[in-house]
C-alpha positions as a Markdown table, in Angstrom:
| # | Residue | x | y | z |
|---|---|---|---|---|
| 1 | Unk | 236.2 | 78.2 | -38.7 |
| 2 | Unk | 234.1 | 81.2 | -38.7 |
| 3 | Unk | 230.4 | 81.4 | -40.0 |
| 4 | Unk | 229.0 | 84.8 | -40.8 |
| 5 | Unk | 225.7 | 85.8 | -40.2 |
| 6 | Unk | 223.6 | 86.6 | -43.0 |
| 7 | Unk | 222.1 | 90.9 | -42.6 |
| 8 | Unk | 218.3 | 90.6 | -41.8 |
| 9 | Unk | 217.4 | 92.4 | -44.8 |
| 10 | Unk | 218.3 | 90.0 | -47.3 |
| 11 | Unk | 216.6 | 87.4 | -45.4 |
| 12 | Unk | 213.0 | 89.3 | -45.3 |
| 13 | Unk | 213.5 | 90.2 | -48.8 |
| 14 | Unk | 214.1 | 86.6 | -49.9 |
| 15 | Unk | 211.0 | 85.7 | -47.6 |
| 16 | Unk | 208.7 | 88.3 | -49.8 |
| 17 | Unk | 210.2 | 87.0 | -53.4 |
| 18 | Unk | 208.9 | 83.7 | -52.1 |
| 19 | Unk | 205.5 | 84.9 | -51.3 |
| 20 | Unk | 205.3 | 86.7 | -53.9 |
| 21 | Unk | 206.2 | 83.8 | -56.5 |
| 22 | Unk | 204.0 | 81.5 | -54.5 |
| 23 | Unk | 201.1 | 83.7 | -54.4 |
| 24 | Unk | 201.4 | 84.5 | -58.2 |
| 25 | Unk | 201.8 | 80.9 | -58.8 |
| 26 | Unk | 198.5 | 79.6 | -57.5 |
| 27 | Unk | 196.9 | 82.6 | -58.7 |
| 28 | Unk | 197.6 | 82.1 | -62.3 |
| 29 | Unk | 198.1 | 78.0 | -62.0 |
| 30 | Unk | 195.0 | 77.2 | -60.1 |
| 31 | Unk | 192.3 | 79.4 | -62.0 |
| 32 | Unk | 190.9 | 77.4 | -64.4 |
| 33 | Unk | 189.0 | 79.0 | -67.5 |
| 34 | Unk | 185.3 | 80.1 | -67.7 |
| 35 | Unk | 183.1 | 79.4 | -70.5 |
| 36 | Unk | 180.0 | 81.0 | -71.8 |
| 37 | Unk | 176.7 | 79.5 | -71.7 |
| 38 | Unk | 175.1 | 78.7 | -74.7 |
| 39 | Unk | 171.6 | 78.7 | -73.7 |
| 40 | Unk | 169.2 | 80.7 | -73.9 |
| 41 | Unk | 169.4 | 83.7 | -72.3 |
| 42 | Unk | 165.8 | 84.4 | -71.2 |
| 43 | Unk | 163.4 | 81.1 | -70.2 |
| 44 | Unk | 161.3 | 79.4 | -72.7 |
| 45 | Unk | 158.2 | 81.1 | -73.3 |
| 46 | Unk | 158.6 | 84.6 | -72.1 |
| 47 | Unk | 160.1 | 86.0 | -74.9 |
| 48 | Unk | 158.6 | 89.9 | -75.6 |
| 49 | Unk | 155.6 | 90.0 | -77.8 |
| 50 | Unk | 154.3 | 93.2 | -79.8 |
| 51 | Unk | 150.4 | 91.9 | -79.6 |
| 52 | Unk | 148.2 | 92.5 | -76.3 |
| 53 | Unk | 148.1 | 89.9 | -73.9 |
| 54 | Unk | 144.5 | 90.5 | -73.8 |
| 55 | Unk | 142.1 | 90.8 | -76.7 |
| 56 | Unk | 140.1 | 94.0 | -75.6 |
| 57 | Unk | 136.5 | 94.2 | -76.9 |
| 58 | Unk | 135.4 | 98.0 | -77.6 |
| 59 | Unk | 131.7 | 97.5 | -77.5 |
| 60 | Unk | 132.0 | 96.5 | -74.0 |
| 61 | Unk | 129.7 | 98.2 | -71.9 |
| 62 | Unk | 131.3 | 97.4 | -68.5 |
| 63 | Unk | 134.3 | 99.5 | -69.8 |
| 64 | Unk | 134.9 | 103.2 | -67.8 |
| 65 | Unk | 134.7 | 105.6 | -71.0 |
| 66 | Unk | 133.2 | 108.9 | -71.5 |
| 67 | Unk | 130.1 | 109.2 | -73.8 |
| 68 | Unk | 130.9 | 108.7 | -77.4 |
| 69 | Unk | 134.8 | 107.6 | -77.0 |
| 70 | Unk | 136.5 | 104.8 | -78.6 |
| 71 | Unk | 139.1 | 102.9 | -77.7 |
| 72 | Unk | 142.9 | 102.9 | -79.6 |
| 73 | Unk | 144.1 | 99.8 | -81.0 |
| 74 | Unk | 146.0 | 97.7 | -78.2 |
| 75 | Unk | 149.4 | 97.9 | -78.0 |
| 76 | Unk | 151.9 | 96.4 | -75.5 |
| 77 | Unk | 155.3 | 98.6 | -75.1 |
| 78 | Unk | 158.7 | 96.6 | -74.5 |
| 79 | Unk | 160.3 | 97.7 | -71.7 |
């Protein structure tokens, strides 16, 4: 009886296929799916506020202002 030998290309090529299918296999078989969080998505309490932090007195005497100025209303800018 005589056996023939199969050509070395074919067998490399079979040998990709299967890591190919194997590799594409775990990839989309083993991923599992991500969800969103439903929490808040800054802490509790920090939230951005449009009033000063600080109630600023105008009359205060300690305060660095040239003769006769005034201060603006306080504002605090979101950034």
């Amino acid at each position: 009886m005589k056996t023939t030998k199969r050509p070395r290309a074919a067998h490399t090529v079979g040998q990709a296929v299967a890591v190919a299918v194997l590799i594409a296999g775990t990839t989309l078989l083993g991923a599992s799916p991500s969800y969103a969080d439903d929490g808040p998505s800054v802490p509790p309490g920090t939230e951005a506020t449009s009033e000063p932090p600080v109630p600023v007195d105008p009359n205060d005497p300690d305060l660095k202002m040239p003769e006769g100025g005034t201060l603006a209303p306080g504002r605090v800018l979101d950034i």
